[in-house]
N, C-alpha and C positions, 0 to 999 in steps of 0.2 A: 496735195501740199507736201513738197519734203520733207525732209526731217535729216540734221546733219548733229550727228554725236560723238561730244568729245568728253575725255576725262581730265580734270582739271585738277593743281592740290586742293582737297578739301572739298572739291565741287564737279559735277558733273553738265554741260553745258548743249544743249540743244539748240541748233542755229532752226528757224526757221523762216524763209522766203516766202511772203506776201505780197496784197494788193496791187493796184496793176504797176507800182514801180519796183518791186519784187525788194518791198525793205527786209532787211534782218529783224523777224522778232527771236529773242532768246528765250528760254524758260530756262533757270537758275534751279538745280538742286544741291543746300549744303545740309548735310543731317535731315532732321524733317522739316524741313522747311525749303519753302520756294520763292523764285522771285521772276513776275514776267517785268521785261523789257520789251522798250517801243510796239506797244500790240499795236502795229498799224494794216489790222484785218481789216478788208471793207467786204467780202461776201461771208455770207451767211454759215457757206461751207465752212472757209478757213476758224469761222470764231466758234462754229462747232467744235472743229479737230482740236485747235486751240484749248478749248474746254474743259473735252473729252481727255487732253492728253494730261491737266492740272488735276481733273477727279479721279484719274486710273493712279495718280502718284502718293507712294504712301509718305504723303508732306503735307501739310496747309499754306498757302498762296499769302505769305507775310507783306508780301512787298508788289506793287507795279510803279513801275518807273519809265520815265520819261526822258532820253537824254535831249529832245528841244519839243518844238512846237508846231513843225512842223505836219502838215494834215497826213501824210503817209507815215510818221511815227509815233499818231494820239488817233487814228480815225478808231481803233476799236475801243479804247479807253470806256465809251461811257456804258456799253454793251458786258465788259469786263467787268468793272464796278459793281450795274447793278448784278451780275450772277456769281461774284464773289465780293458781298458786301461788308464781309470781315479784313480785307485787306488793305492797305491805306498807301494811298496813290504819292508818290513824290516826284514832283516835281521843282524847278527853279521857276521863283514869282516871276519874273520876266518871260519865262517861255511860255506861262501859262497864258497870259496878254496874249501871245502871237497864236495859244492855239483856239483862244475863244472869238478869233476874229478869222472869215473865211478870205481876205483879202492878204491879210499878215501871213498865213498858215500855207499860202498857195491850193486851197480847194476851188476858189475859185475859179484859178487859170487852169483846171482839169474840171471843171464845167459843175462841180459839184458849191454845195452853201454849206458843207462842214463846220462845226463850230464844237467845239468843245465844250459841254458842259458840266463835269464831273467834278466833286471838290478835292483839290488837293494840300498838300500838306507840304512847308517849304524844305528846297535841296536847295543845300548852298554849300560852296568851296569850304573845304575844311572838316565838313561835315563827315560822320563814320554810320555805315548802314551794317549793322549785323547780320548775317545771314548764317542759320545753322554755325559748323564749326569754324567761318572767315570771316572776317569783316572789311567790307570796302571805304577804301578812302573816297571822296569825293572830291575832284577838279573842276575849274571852272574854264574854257576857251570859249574866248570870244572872237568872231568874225563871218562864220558860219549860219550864226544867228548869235542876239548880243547875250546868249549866257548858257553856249550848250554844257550839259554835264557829261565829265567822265569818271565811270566809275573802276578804281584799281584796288587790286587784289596783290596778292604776294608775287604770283605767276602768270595773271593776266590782265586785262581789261577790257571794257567797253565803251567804245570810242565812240558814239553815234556817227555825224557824217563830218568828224573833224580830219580824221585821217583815213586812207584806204588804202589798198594793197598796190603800192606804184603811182598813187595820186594823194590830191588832198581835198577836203569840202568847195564849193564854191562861195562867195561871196558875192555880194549887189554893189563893192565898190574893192580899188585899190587899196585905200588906207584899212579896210576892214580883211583883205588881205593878206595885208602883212600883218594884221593882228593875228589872224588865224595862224600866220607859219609861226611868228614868234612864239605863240601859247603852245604849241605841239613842237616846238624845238626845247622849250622851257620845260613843259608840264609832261612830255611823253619820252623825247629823244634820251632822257636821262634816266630813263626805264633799265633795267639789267636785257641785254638784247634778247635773251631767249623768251623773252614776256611773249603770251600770244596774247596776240590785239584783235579784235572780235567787232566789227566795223558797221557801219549801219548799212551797207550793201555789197554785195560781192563775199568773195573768200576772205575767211581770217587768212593772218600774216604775222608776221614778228618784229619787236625794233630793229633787230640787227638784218633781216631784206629789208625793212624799209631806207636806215641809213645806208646799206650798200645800194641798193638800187634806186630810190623814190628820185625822180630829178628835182623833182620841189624842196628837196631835203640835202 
């Protein structure tokens, strides 16, 4: 498994590529403390390394978060949980519906009965998540799925699969389409452009290539 290391204000950010659709999971370090994002391990290796990289860090695992529901960015969630049971899961109530249902989550159309069943605690728009010495505001876009979260920092954020480096999420309709550009022209494009944006697949990127290059934008 990779491992892709950035230094961030306040935080240091570890990208890593999973499962077989090679989602972004992050591990967050701000002070001592940590935060994993979208664990969507599905072999045994990855939620080892994964693991192993949260016990070698002199932090405790404050946070797992979720930015939707879907089955390649909760499939390790419940494997997470119970082996770090001091940590408290958030997620958006809407996403959790779609990740406890293997039909909503898409596990089923990759041949798997996935289903989420770990308890979480509610993320909602507005909301502020402390970490060590930052704290993340919390966004709400919708169209992607009906309530993905992003979470923004002074200098960056984590976009799950609203935005990516030259594209943008997909959607199951038009009208949920233009929800999607609306919410990331709204909630992201008015970011200070040097923001790094930290994407649920592929390479991080910044507002300012995105507004210069993205053709969706």
């Amino acid at each position: 498994m990779e491992q892709f290391h950035e230094t961030m204000g306040g935080a240091t950010v570890t990208r890593m590529p999973v499962g077989p659709l090679m989602t972004n999971c992050y591990l967050v370090q701000s002070g001592t403390e940590l935060m994993l994002i979208d664990p969507g391990m599905v072999w045994n290796r990855e939620l080892e390394e994964v693991a192993s990289l949260i016990e070698s860090a002199n932090a405790r695992l404050r946070w797992i978060v979720c930015t939707h529901g879907h089955f390649d960015h909760v499939s390790g969630v419940d494997t997470a949980m119970k082996r770090f049971p001091n940590a408290t899961l958030l997620m958006d109530p809407r996403e959790v519906e779609l990740a406890r249902d293997p039909m909503a989550n898409y596990a089923a159309q990759m041949g798997s009965t996935f289903a989420m069943h770990a308890e979480s605690s509610p993320l909602i728009a507005g909301q502020e998540v402390p970490l060590g010495l930052i704290t993340y505001c919390i966004a709400t876009i919708q169209g992607h799925t009906p309530a993905s979260s992003v979470l923004i920092a002074r200098d960056h954020a984590f976009v799950g699969d609203t935005l990516f480096a030259g594209s943008v999420g997909r959607t199951p309709s038009q009208e949920e389409f233009e929800q999607l550009l609306a919410g990331i022209r709204v909630t992201l494009m008015s970011l200070p452009p040097a923001t790094r944006i930290f994407p649920g697949h592929g390479e991080p990127t910044t507002i300012g290539a995105e507004l210069g290059e993205n053709p969706w934008l």
